[in-house]
N, C-alpha and C positions, 0 to 999 in steps of 0.2 A: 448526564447520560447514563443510561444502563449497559449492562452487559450484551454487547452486538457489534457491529463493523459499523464506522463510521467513514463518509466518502468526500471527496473534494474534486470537481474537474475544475484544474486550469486551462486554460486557453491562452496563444497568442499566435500570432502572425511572422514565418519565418520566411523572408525572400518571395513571401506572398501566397505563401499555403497557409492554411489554420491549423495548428496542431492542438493537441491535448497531453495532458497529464492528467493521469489519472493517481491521488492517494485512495489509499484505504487502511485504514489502522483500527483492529480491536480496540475497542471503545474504551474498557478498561486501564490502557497501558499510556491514554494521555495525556501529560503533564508528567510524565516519568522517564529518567536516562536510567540508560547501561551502559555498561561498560566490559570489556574485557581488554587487559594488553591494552594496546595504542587504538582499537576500533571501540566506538563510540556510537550508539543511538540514541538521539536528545530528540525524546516526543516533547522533551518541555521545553526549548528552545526554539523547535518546528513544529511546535504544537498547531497552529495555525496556518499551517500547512497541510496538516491531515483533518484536522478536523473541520467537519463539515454537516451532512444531514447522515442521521440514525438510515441505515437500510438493512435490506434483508440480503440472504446470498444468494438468489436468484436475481434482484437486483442489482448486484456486485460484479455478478459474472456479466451482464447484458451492457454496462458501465465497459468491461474490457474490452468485449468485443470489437469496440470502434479504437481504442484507444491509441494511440503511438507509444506513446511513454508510460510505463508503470512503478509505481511505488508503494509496496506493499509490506503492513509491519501486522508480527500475531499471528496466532492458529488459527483464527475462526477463516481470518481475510486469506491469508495463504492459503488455507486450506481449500476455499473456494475456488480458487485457480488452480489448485493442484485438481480437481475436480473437473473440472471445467476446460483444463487444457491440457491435463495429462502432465505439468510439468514434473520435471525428475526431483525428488528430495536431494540430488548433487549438486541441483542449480539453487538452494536454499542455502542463504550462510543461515549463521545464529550467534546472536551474541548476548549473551547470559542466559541462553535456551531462549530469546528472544528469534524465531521465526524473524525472517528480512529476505525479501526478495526486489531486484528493481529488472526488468525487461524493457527494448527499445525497438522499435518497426522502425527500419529504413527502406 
C-alpha cells in the first residue's frame, strides 16, 4: 500500500442493535509500534485491525458519519476528522508524535 488512509468497518450485534467500528490508520505506519512511557501503539500487533481498503478523505469522513465507535491512528486519518468535525487538537493524544484518537456515540 502507498501513502494514504487505509479503513476497516467492524460490525456486530450488541443486545440487538448493529453497531460499527470504524479504523482508519495512515497507510504508511502499518506494521509499526511506538512507544513512549508505559503507552504503547502496536499497528503491527493490530495490524489487522486497521488495515483494510486504500480510501480517499472524503471517503474517510463519509465512513464517520454513520459510525459509533472510532479508531483513528496518523495525520492524514486524524486530520480528516479534525476537518470534518471540528475536533479540538486537546482531544488528540500522541505517542512518539504519533496522532491517536479513539471517539464513542452513546
Amino acid at each position: 500500500m502507498g501513502k494514504g488512509i487505509t479503513a476497516k468497518v467492524h460490525t456486530r450485534i450488541v443486545s440487538g442493535f448493529q453497531r460499527s467500528i470504524v479504523a482508519l490508520c495512515d497507510t504508511e505506519l502499518l506494521g509499526k509500534t511506538f512507544s513512549e512511557g508505559e503507552r504503547v501503539l502496536d499497528l503491527k500487533a493490530y495490524r489487522s485491525f486497521y488495515e483494510g481498503r486504500a480510501i480517499s478523505e472524503i471517503e474517510a469522513i463519509e465512513l464517520l458519519r454513520n459510525a459509533e465507535n472510532v479508531n483513528i491512528v496518523g495525520e492524514k486519518s486524524v486530520g480528516a476528522v479534525q476537518k470534518a468535525f471540528g475536533v479540538k487538537k486537546a482531544s488528540v493524544k500522541k505517542i512518539k508524535g504519533i496522532p491517536h484518537l479513539q471517539f464513542y456515540r452513546v
